[in-house]
ZAMARGU-4260 file (C-alpha; in steps of 0.2 Angstrom, whole numbers, plus 5000, padded with zeros to 4 digits):
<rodrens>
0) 4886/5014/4887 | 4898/5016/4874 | 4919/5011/4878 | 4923/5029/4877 | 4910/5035/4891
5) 4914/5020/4902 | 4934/5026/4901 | 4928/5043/4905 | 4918/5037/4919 | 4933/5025/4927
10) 4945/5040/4927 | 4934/5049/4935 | 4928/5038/4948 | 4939/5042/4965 | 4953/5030/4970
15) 4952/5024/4988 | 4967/5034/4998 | 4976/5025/5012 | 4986/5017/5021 | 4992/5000/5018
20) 5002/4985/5025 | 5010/4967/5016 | 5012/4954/5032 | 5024/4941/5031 | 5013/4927/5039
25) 5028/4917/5044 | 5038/4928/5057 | 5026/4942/5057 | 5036/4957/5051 | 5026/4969/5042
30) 5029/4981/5027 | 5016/4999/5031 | 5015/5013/5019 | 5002/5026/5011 | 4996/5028/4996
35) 4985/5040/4986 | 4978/5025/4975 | 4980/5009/4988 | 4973/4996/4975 | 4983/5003/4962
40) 4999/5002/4974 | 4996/4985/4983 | 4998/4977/4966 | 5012/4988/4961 | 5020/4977/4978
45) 5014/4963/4971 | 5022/4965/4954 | 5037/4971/4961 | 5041/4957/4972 | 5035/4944/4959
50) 5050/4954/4947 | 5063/4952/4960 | 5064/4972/4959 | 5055/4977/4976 | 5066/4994/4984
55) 5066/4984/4999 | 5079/4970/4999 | 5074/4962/5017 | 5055/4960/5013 | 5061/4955/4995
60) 5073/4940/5003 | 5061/4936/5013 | 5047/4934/4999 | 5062/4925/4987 | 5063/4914/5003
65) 5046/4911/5007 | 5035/4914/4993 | 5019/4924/4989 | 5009/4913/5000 | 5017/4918/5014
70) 5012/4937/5015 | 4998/4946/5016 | 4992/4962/5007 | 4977/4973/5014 | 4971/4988/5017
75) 4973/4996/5034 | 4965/5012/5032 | 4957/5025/5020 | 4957/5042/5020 | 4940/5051/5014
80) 4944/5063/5001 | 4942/5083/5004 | 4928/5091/4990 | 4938/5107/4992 | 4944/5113/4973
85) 4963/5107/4970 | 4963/5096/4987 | 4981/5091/4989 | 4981/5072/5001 | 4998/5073/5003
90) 5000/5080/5021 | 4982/5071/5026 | 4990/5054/5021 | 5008/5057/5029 | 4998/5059/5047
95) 4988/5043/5043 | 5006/5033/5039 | 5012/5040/5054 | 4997/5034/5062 | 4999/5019/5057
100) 5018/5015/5059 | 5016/5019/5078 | 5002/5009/5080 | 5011/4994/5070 | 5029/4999/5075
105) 5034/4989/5060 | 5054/4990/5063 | 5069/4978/5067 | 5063/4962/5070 | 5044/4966/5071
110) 5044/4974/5053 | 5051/4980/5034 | 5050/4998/5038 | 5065/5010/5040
</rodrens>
C-alpha cells in the first residue's frame, strides 16, 4: 500500500469517543472529561501538563509537585458511534461525562473537576 492510500486510510478509520479520567495516584483526586477522540485528547493532557500549560492549575500543581509518575491516564468509557449520515456526538457524550462525573464525583477533595 502506497503512503498516500495508508493516510487516506488513517483518516478514515474512526476515533474511539469517550470518556476519560488522569488519577493522581498519591491522594486520589481524579481529573474526568469526554472527548470525541480520547487518544488523541489523553496525550493532549499529557502534553499540556508536561508544558506547564494545563487549564487546570490544581491538577497542574499537583503534577509540578509530584511528577508524571504519580498519575494515571485511562480510558473510562467509549461511546459507539451512530452510522446515521451527519451524526453529531456531542449531546451522546455530554450524558456519558455526566455519567461519569456522578459515578466518580471528582470534586473538592476527591477530585480536579469544577
Amino acid at each position: 500500500m502506497d503512503r498516500k492510500a495508508l493516510i487516506r486510510r488513517y483518516k478514515e478509520t474512526p476515533r474511539p469517543m469517550g470518556v476519560f479520567r488522569v488519577t493522581n495516584n498519591v491522594n486520589g483526586k481524579s481529573f474526568v472529561c469526554s472527548s470525541a477522540d480520547v487518544n488523541a485528547m489523553l496525550n493532549r493532557q499529557r502534553a499540556q501538563l508536561g508544558f506547564g500549560s494545563h487549564p487546570n492549575r490544581a491538577l497542574q500543581k499537583d503534577w509540578n509537585e509530584l511528577g508524571a509518575d504519580a498519575f494515571e491516564f485511562v480510558i473510562v468509557d467509549t461511546l459507539k458511534p451512530s452510522d446515521e449520515p451527519g451524526y453529531d456526538p456531542a449531546s451522546d457524550l455530554q450524558v456519558l461525562e455526566e455519567l461519569w462525573l456522578e459515578r466518580l464525583a471528582p470534586y473538592g477533595e476527591r477530585g480536579y473537576n469544577g
